[in-house]
N, C-alpha and C positions, 0 to 999 in steps of 0.2 A: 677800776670799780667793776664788782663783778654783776652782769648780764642777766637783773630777774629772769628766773625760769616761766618757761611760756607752758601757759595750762596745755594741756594732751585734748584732742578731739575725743567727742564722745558718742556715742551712739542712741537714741533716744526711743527706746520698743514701746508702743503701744497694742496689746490686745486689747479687742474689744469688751467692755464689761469689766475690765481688772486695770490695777493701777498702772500708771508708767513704769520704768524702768529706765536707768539709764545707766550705762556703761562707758567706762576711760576705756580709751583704745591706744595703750599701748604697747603691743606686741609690737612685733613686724610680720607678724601670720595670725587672726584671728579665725576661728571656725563657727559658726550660725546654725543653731537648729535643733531639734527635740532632744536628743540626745543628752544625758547628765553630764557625757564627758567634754561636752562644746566649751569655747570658752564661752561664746553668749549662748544661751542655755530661753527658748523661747516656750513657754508650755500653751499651745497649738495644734492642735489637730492637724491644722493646714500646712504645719512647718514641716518638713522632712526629718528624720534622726539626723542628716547630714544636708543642710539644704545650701549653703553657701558660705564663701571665705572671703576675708577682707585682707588685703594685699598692699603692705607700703613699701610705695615706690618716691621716687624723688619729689615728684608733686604731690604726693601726699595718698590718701588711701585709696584702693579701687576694691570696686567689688568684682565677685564672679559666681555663676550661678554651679553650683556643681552639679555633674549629671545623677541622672536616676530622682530629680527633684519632681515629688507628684504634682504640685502648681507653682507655675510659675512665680519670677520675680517681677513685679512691675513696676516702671519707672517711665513718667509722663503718660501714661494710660496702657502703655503696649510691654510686653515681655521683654526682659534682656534677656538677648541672644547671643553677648558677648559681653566682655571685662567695660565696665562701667567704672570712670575716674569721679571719683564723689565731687561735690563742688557745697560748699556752705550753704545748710537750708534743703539741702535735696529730702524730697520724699520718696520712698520706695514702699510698697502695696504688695501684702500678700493673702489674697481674699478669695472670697467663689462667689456663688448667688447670694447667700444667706449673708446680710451687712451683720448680723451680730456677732460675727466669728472673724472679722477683719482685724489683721495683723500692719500695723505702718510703722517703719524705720525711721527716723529723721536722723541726717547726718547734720553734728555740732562742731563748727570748729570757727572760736570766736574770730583767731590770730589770722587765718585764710581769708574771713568774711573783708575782715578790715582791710585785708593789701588786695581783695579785686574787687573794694567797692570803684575806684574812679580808673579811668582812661585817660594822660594828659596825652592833649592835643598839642605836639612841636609843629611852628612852622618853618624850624628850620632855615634856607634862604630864599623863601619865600614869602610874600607878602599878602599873597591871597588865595584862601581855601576855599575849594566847590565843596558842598556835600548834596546827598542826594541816592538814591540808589541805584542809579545807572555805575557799572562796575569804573569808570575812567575818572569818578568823582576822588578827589583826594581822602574824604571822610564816606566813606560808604554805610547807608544805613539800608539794611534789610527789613522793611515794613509796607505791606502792600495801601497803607492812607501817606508813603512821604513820595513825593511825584520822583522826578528822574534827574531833573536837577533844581535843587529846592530852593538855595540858599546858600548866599557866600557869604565869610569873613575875613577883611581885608583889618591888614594891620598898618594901620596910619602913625607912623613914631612908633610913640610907647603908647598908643590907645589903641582903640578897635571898633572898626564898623559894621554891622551885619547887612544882606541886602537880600530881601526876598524874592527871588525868582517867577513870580506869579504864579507859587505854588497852588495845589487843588486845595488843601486842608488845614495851609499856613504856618507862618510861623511866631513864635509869640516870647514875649520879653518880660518877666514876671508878670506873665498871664494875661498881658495886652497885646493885640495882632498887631505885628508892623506891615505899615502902611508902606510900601517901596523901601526905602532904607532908616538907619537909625545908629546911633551912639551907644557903645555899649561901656557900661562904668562897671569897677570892682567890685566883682559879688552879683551881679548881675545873671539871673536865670534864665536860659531860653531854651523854648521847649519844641520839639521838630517829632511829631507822631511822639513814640512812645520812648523819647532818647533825652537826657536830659542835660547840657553844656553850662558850665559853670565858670565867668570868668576870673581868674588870678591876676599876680605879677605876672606878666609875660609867657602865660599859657590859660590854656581854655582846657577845664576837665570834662571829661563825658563819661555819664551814667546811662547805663541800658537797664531800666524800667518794666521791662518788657515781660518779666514774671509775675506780673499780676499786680495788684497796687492796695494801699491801706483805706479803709473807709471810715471816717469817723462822722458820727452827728451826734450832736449836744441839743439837750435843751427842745425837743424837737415837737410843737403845738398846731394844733389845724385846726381855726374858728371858722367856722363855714358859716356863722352868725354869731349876734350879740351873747347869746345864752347858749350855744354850742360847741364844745369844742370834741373833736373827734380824733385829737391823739393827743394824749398826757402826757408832755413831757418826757419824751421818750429820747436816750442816749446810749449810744450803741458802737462799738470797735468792729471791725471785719480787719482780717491781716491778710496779707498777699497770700494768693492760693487758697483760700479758704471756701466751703460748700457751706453757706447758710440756710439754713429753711427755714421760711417763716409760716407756722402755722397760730392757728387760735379760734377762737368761737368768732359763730355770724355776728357779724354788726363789731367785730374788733379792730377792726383799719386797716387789715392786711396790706391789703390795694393802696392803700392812702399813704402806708407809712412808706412803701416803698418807690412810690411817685416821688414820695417829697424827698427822699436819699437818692434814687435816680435823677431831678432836677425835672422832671416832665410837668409835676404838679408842684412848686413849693411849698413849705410849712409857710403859716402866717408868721410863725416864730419861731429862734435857732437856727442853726447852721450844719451846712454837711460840709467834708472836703475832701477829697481825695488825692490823697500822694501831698498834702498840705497845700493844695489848692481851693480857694472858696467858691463851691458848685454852681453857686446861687451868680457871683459875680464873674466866675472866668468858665462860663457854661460850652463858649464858643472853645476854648482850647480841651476839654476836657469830653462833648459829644462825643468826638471821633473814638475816644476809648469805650465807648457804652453802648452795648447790643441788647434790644428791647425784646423780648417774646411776649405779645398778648396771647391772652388765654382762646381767640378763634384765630384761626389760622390765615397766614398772611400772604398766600399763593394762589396762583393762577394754573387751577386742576387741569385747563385743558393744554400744559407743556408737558413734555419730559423735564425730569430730575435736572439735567445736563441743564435743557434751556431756561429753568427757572434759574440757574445758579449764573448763566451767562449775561443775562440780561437786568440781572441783581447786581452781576460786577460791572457790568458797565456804566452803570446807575453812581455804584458809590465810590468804587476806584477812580484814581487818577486820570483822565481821558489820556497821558501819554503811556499809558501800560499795554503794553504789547498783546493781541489777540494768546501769544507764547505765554508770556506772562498770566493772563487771567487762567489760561486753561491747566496749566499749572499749577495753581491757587486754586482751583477749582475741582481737580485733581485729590490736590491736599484734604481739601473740609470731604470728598466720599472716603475716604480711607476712613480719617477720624469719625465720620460717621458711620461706617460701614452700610455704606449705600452704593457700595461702584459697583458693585451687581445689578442694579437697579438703577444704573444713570440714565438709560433709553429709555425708561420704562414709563407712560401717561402716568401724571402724580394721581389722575382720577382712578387711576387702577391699584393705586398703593396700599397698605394698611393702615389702622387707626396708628399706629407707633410708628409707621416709616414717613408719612404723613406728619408726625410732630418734628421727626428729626430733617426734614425736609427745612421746615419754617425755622426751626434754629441753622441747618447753615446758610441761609440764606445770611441770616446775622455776623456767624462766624469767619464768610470772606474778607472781611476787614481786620480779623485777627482783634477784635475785642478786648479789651484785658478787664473789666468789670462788664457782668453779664445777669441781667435780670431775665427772668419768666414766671410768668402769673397763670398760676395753675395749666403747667402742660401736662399732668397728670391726669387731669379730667377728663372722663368717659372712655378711660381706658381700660382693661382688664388687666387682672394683678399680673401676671409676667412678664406684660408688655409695661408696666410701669417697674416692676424690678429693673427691667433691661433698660428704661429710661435711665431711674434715677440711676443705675451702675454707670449711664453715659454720662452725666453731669459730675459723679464724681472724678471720672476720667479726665473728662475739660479742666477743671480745676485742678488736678494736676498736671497739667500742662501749662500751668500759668496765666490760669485766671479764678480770679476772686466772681465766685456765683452766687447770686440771692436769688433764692425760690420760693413761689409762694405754690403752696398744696393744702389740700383736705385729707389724704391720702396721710396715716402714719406709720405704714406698716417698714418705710423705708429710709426713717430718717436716721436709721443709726448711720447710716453712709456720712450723715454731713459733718463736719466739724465743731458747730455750732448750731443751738436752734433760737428762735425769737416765738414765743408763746404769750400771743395779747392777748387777755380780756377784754368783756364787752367795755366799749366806751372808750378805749383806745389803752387803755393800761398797761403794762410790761409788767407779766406776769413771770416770768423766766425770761434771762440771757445766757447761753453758758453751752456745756459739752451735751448732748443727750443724754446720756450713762449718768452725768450728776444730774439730768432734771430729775429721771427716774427715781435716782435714792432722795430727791427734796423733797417730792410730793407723793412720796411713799408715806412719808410719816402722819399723811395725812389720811388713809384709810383705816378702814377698821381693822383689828386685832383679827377677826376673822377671817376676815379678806387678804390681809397680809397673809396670814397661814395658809389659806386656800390655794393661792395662785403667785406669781410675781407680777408687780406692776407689770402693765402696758401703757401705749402713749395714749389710748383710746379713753381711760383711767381716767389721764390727767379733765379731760372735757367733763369729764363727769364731777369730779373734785370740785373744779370752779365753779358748775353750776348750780352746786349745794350751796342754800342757802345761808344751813347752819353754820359752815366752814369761815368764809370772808365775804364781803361785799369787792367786787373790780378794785376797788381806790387801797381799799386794805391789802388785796394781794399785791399792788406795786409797792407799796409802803415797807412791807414784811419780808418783798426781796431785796429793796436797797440798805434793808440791813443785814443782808447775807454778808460771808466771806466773797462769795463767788461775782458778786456787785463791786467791790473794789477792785477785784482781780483782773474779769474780764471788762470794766467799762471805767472806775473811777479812775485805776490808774495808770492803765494804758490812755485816757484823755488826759491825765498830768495838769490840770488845770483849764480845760476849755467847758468843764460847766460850769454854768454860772445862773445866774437869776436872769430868767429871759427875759429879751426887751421887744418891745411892739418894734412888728415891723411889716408897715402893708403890704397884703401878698400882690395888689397892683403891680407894686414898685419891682417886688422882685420876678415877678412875670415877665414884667417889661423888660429888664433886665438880660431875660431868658428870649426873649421874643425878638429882640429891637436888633440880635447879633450874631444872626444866621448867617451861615458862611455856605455861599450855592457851589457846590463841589463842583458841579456839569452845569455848563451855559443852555439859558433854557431852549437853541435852536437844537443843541444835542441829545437835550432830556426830549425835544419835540418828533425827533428821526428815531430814535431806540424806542420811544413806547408806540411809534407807530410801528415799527417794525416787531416787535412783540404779540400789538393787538391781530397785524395784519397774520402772522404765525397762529395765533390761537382761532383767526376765523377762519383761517381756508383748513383748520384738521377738521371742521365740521362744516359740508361742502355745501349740504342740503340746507342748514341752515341758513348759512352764507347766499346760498340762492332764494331762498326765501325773503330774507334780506332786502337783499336787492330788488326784487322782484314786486315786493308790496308796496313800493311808493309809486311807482310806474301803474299798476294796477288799479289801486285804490285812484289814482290822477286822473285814470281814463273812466270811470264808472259816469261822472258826468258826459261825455263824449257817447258812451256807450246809452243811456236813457236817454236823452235827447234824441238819437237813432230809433231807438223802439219804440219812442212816440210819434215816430215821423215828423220830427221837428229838427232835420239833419244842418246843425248853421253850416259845413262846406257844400253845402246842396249851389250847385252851378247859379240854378233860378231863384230857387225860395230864397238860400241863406243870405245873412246878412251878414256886415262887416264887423259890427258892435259886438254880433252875440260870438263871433271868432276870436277877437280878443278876451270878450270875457272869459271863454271855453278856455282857452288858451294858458291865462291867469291864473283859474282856478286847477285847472293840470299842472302848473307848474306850485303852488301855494297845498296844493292837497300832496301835493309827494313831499315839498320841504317839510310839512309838517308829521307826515305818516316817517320820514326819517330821521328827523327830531329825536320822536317818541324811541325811534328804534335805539339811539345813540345815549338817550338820556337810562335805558335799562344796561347799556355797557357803560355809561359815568359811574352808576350807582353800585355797577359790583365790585367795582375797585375802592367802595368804602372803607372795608376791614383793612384793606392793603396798607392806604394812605392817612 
């Protein structure tokens, strides 16, 4: 019987503003770039007449950047500098400052996808496997949240045991931590950081996750009372590696909707899941993959760059990770951030822009793979938020799925997709930017279309025309778009449904009740003393000030009784009673002048904690 022919990889060009393209890559020499006579043929400013060739080799295509190329080729944020072997899903970037002129590659090749989605695990004549990321483990996983030796699987007959090693951040068995050991049954999931083990007949598969993960919520409502509710039924896809932004008018949920997709705040109603896990219910296996940005920033201005990042990792890494190890991780996130000119430098002495990217890697040492920030754009000036948002889309291509919220729209063509609420919580657009622009174009006037081309600044204006729609009508009018089945109905495949009451108590509690303490708290008690003790002595005067005003303020009693000649150690006069009392209140007037002083270092570490 003859051997269906297997489809050819394709190659998937998007410029910005203009439709996809996509090309079969069958040669065994393709050529890339402005030129008519290419085979792929890119009309690009930023392309070169000649800018690159794709090369099949045994494993399949590679790319190469050809010289004389005006901009570079990027893949995972940084330039290729040498022949790149494609691998299923890979993105590659060819962009400047200006996000409207962005050029992105995606490499298609269904048949590759399929043979390196699993890893099977042989045990060969052996009965029991270490994994962990100490290199002597038999299963080595490289993640700085899986400790060093995590976790064995010992093969009993023809079953299987797993047994947790009193790992930092655990291990979990369709989405429940095990508790010392456990039985593991056919089909059985268990999830170690961001690696996913799958048990068979007589082997265990593993999946590495690690490129970022899918986000789905359905159905998604927030009663904050009886007669309130502040997010409409909102249902939303994000795919692995994806840059969301979420912008919309004041009072449209931004903040809310993305609490309750992060798992920080729940919806009262619906569901999130990520990587098909439920947020709400397996919150403890699925934190470790989630890096929070609040909109004020979460550092302590009087370290260096370095020492914020060191005492961050020691905070949320594994306590058996090597000082080698952190500083190396630590290493890693100033490259990606281009801060390692700047790692000595007081964060009090930084920019508003070096400053944000600060408090993001503080987040990024855990290597994140779903990564939120709420308005880090704010109070920045336009080229310091250029250069932001260009970093976010970077991280995201590196393999992580990002949700941002801003006010700022001068830089959303970078993202993949955007989220555009009305007042009152509404989902007024989900989709590409480039198609929000042509949707709510056809909503200006004949004039204004002639005058100018949309901006995303337009769209706010759009909405808050009366004449146009009421909030509740623009959700209504986009779930009968094409673009509503495409990006949300059916990629969920069935997970909306007609919501069902479900107290946000329960699901709080849920979220509350199964906190996993990474560092024992006599470790968390030595490292932030050692931190605080670092940030007091770089200000020395103050530091003596400090000290110095309990002791002072103690003796002031001591000192007036003298100057009224009323001395209680006087040989003769003094008495015994008024020497204790002195005594009492010297020691009661410094607890308490040091109190005060301690209770204004509890309170700066608000924003932090």
């Amino acid at each position: 019987m003859d051997r269906a022919p297997q489809p050819s990889p394709q190659l998937l060009v998007v410029v910005a503003n203009k439709k996809p393209q996509v090309f079969d890559l069958t040669q065994p020499r393709l050529t890339l770039g402005r030129a008519e006579d290419n085979d792929i043929v890119i009309a690009s400013p930023l392309v070169s007449r000649l800018h690159a060739e794709l090369i099949l080799t045994e494993a399949g295509y590679q790319i190469n950047t050809l010289p004389g190329t005006g901009n570079p080729l990027m893949f995972n944020g940084r330039p290729l500098d040498a022949p790149h072997r494609l691998q299923p899903g890979d993105t590659l970037r060819i962009g400047s400052l200006d996000p409207v002129m962005m050029v992105s590659l995606t490499y298609l090749a269904p048949v590759l996808a399929l043979a390196n989605q699993a890893e099977s695990i042989q045990f060969g004549e052996k009965n029991l496997l270490q994994i962990g990321r100490d290199p002597t483990n038999e299963v080595v996983l490289e993640s700085p949240i899986v400790s060093r030796f995590h976790a064995q699987i010992e093969l009993v007959g023809q079953r299987y045991r797993i047994r947790d090693l009193r790992s930092s951040n655990g291990t979990f068995i369709n989405g429940r931590r095990v508790d010392g050991e456990a039985r593991l049954q056919p089909e059985d999931s268990i999830q170690i950081g961001p690696y996913r083990f799958v048990v068979g007949q007589g082997r265990i598969d593993q999946y590495d996750e690690s490129g970022g993960v899918k986000v789905e919520a359905a159905g998604l409502n927030k009663w904050v009372r009886n007669d309130l509710n502040i997010l409409q039924d909102i249902s939303v896809v994000f795919q692995p590696r994806e840059f969301i932004v979420v912008v919309g008018q004041s009072g449209g949920g931004k903040s809310t909707l993305v609490d309750a997709i992060a798992g920080y705040r729940p919806a009262t109603h619906g569901q999130v899941w990520v990587n098909g896990m439920d947020v709400y219910h397996c919150f403890d296996l699925i934190r470790n993959d989630i890096g929070f940005v609040p909109q004020r920033d979460i550092i302590h201005t009087g370290l260096t760059v370095y020492q914020a990042f060191d005492y961050a990792a020691q905070l949320r890494m594994p306590p058996d990770t090597s000082p080698d190890e952190r500083c190396k991780r630590i290493e890693e996130v100033l490259v990606d951030l281009d801060l390692t000119h700047r790692k000595d430098v007081q964060i009090s002495g930084l920019s508003g822009g070096q400053l944000k990217r600060v408090s993001i890697g503080v987040e990024l040492l855990t290597k994140p793979r779903l990564f939120f920030l709420d308005e880090p754009t704010s109070g920045l000036d336009p080229g310091t938020e250029t250069a932001l948002m260009q970093l976010m889309r970077r991280l995201a291509d590196q393999g992580r799925t990002i949700v941002l919220i801003t006010h700022a729209t001068k830089n959303v063509m970078l993202a993949d997709k955007i989220i555009f609420l009305a007042r009152g919580g509404y989902l007024a657009w989900f989709g590409p930017p480039e198609e929000a622009l042509e949707y709510f174009d056809q909503y200006r006037s004949e004039r204004d279309r002639r005058g100018r081309k949309i901006e995303f600044d337009d769209i706010y204006s759009i909405l808050d025309n009366p004449h146009h729609s009421a909030p509740a009508e623009w959700a209504k009018r986009y779930q009968e778009l094409p673009a509503f089945t495409k990006y949300i109905r059916d990629p969920l495949a069935g997970r909306i449904q007609e919501p069902k009451p479900s107290p946000v108590e329960e699901k709080q509690a849920l979220i509350n009740g199964r906190a996993i303490r990474q560092v024992n708290s006599l470790r968390q008690f030595f490292i932030l003393s050692a931190r605080n003790l670092k940030i007091l002595t770089r200000d020395r005067f103050s530091l003596a000030l400090m000290l110095a005003t309990p002791i002072l303020v103690g003796l002031l009693d001591v000192l007036v009784s003298i100057l009224l000649n009323n001395n209680p150690f006087d040989f003769n006069r003094g008495k015994f009673p008024d020497v204790i009392t002195t005594l009492f209140l010297l020691i009661l007037y410094g607890i308490m002048v040091g109190g005060l002083a301690q209770m204004r270092e509890i309170v700066k570490e608000r924003d932090i904690y």
